[in-house]
DRENDO-1510 file (C-alpha; in Angstrom, 1 decimal, always signed):
<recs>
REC; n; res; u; v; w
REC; 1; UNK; +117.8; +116.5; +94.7 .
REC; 2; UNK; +117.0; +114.6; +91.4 .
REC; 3; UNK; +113.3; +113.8; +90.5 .
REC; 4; UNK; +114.0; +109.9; +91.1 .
REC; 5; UNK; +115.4; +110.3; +94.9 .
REC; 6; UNK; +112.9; +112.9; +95.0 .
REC; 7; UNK; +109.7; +110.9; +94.7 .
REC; 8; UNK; +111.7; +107.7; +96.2 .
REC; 9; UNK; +112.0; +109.4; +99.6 .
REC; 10; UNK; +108.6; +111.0; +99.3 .
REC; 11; UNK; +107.3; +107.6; +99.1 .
REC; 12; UNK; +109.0; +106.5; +102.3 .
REC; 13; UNK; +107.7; +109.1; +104.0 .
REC; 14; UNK; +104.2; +109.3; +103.4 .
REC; 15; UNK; +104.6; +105.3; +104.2 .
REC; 16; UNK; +105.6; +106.8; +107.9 .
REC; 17; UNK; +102.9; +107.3; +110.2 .
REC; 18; UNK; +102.4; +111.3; +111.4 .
REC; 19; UNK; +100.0; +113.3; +113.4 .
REC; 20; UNK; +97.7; +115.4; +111.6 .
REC; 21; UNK; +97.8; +119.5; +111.7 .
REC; 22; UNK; +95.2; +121.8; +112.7 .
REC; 23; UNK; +94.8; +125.2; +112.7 .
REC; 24; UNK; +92.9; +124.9; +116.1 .
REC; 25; UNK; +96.6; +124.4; +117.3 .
REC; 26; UNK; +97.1; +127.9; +118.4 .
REC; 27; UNK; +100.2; +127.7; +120.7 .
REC; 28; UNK; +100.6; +124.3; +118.7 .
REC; 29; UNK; +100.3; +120.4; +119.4 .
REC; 30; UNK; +98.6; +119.9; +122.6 .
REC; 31; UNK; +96.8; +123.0; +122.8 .
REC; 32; UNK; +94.3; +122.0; +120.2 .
REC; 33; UNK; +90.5; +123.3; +120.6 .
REC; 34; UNK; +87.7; +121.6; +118.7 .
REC; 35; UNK; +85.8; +122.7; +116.0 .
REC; 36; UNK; +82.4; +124.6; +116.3 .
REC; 37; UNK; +80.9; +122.1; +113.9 .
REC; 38; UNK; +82.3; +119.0; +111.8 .
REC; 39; UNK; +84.2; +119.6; +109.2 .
REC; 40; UNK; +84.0; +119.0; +105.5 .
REC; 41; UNK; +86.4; +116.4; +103.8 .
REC; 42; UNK; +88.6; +117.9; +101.1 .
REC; 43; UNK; +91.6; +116.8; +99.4 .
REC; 44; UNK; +94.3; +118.8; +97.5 .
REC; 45; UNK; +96.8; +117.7; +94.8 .
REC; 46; UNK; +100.3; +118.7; +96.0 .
REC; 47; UNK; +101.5; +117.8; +92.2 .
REC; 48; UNK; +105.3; +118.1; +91.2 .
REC; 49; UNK; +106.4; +117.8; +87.5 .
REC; 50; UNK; +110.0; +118.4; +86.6 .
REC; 51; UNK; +111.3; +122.2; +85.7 .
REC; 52; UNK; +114.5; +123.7; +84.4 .
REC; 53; UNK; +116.1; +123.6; +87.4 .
REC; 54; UNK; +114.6; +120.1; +89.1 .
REC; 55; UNK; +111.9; +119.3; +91.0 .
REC; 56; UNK; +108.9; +122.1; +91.1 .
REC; 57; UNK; +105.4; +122.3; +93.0 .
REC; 58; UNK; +102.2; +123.4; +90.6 .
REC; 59; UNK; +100.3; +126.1; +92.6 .
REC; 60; UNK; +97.4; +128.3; +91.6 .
REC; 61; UNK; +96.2; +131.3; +92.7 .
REC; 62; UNK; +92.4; +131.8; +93.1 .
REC; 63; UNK; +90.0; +134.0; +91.0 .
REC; 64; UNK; +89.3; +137.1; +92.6 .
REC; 65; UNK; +85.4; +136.4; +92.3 .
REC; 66; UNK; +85.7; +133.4; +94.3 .
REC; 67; UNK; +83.3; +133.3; +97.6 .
REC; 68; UNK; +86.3; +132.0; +99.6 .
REC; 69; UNK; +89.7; +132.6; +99.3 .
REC; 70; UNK; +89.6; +134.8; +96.9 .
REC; 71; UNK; +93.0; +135.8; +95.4 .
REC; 72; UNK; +94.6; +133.1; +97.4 .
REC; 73; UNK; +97.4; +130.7; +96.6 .
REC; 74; UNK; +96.5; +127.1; +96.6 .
REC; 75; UNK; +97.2; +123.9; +95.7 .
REC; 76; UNK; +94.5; +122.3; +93.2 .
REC; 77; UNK; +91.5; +121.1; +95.2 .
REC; 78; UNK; +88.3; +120.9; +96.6 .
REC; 79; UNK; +85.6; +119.3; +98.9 .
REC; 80; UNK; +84.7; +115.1; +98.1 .
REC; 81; UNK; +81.6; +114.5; +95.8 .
REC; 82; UNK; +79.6; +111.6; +97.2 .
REC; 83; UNK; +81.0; +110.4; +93.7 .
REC; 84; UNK; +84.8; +110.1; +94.3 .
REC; 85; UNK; +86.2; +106.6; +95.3 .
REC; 86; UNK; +88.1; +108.8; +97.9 .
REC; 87; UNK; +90.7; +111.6; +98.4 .
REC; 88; UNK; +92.9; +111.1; +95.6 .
REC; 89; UNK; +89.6; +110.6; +93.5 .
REC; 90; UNK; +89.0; +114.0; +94.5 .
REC; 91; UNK; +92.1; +115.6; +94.4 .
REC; 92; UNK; +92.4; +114.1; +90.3 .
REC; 93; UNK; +88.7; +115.4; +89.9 .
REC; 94; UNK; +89.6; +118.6; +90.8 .
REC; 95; UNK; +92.8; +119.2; +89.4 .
REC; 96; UNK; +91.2; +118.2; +86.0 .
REC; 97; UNK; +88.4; +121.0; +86.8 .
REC; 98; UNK; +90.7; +123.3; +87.6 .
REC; 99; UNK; +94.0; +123.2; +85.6 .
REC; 100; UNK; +93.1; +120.8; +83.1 .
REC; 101; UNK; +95.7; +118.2; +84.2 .
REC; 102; UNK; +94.9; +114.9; +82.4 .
REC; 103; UNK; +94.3; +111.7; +85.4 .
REC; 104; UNK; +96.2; +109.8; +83.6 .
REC; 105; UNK; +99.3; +111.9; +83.7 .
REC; 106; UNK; +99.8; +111.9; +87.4 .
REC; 107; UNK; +101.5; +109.1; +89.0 .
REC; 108; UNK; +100.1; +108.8; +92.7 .
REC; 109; UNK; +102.9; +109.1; +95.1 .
REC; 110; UNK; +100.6; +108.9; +98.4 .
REC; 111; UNK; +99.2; +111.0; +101.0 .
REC; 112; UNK; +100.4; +113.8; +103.5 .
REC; 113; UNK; +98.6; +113.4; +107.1 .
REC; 114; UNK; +95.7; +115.6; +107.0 .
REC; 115; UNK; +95.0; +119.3; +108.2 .
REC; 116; UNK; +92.1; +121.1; +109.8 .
REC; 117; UNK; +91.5; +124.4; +108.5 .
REC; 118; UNK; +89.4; +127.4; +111.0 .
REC; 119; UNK; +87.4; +127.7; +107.5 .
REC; 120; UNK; +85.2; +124.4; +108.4 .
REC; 121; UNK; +87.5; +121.9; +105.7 .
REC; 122; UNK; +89.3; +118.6; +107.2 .
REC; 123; UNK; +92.4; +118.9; +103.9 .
REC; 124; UNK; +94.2; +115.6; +102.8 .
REC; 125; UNK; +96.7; +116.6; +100.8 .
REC; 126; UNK; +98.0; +114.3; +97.9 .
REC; 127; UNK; +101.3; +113.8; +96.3 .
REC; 128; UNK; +101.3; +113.3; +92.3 .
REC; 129; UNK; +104.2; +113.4; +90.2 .
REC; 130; UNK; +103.3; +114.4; +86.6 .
REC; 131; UNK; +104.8; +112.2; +83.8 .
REC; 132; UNK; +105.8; +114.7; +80.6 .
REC; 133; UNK; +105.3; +117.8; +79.5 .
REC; 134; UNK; +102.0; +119.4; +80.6 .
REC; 135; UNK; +100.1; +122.9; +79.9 .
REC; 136; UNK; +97.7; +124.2; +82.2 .
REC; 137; UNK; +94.8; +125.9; +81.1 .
REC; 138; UNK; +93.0; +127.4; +84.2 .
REC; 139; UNK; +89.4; +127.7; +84.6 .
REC; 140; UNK; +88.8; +131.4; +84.7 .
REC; 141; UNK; +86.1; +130.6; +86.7 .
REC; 142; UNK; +87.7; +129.5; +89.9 .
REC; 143; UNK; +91.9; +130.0; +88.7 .
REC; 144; UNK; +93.4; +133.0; +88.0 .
REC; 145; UNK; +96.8; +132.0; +87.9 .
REC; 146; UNK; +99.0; +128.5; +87.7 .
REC; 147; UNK; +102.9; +128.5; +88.4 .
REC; 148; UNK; +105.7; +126.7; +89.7 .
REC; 149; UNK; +107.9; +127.0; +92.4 .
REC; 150; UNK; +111.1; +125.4; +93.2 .
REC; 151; UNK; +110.7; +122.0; +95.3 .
REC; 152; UNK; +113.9; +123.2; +97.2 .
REC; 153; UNK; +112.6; +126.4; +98.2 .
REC; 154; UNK; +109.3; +125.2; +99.6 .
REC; 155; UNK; +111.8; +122.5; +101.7 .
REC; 156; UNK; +113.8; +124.9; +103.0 .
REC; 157; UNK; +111.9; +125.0; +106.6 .
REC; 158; UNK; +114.6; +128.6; +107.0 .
REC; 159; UNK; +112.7; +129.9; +104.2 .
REC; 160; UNK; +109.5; +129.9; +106.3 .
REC; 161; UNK; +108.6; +132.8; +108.4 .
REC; 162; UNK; +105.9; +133.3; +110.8 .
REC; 163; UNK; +103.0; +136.4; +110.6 .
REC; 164; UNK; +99.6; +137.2; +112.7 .
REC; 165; UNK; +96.4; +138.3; +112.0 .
REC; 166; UNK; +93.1; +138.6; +114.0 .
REC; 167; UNK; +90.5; +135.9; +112.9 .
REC; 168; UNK; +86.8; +135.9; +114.8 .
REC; 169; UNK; +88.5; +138.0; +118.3 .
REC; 170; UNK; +91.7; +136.1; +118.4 .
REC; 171; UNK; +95.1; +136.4; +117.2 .
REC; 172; UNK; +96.2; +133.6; +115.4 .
REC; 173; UNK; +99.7; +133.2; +113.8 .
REC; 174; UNK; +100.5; +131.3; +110.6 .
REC; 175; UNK; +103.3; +130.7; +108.7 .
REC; 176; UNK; +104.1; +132.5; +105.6 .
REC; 177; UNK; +106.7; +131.7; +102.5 .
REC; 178; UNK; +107.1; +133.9; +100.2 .
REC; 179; UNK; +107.7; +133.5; +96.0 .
REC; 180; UNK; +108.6; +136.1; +94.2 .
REC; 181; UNK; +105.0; +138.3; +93.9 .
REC; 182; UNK; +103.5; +135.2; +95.6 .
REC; 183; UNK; +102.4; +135.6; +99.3 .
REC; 184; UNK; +102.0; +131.7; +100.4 .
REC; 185; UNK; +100.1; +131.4; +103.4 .
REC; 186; UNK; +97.6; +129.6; +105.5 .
REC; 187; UNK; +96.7; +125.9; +104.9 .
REC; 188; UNK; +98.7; +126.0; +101.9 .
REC; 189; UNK; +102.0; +127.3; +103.8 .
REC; 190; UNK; +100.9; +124.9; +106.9 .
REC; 191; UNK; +101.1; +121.8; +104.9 .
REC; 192; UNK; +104.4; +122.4; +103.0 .
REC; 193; UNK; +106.2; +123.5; +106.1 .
REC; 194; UNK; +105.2; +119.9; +107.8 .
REC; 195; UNK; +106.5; +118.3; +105.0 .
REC; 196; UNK; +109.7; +120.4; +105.0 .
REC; 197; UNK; +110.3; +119.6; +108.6 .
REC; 198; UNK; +109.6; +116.1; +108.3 .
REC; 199; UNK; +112.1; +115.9; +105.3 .
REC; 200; UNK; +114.6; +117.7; +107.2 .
REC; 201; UNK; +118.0; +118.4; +106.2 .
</recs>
């Protein structure tokens, strides 16, 4: 799929009205248990920018000093400030902190329903496109890594495969999509399989 249909059916769907995820789903929806404590708002910048072969998702993987999820893949993000107007405030805020992608080069596309994460965060998750040629530079500080991968691959709901792991005495299953020497996972991997399902075939 070209960039233009691309962000035109993107923009119908986030106009669609969709439940939230949570990881306190664990035999999914209906089976949710709430949170210990409220959560922390948080937006992400799910931002795509044109690559050789089409349409491609800017990910990061964290710096290994990080207090929290260290050496994880991620999209650009963090927690609101009492200063941003709102999420994609945030999401801009952060990708600018984090990548050094310029505000003004991301054309907001709108946002995915939100997700609850077991690690205290409620996520909303923000589409950008990004207009021309950018460059990360990663803060060493908090990015270790930036890269691309395929829009098509992460759409690809076959491409998706599901793991388990213990987390605080019970077993909680996640799903997992690998890219080359990238292991996507967790809220990261939740979020982009919704939006693969909901785009469907």
């Amino acid at each position: 799929m070209d960039a233009p249909a691309l962000l035109d059916r993107l923009a119908r769907l986030v106009a669609e009205p969709a439940p939230p995820s949570s990881d306190f789903d664990p035999a999914g929806p209906g089976t949710r248990a709430a949170p210990a404590a409220p959560l922390i708002p948080a937006a992400v910048l799910m931002a795509l920018a044109e690559g050789a072969a089409g349409p491609e998702v800017v990910l990061t993987r964290r710096a290994a000093g990080l207090r929290h999820h260290a050496g994880q893949v991620a999209f650009p993000g963090g927690r609101l400030d009492p200063a941003d107007a709102g999420p994609e405030a945030a999401a801009l805020r952060e990708a600018a902190e984090e990548i050094a992608l310029p505000p003004a080069q991301v054309r907001l596309i709108g946002r995915l329903p939100g997700h609850e994460t077991v690690t205290g965060y409620h996520v909303t998750p923000v589409i950008g496109w990004i207009e021309g040629q950018f460059d990360p530079r990663p803060d060493p500080a908090e990015v270790a890594e930036v890269f691309a991968v395929p829009f098509a691959h992460l759409a690809d709901p076959a491409r998706y495969r599901f793991e388990a792991r213990l987390w605080q005495g019970s077993l909680r299953s996640y799903p997992v999509i690998p890219w080359g020497p990238h292991y996507i996972w967790g809220a990261t991997a939740r979020i982009l399989r919704a939006l693969a399902l909901r785009l469907g075939p």
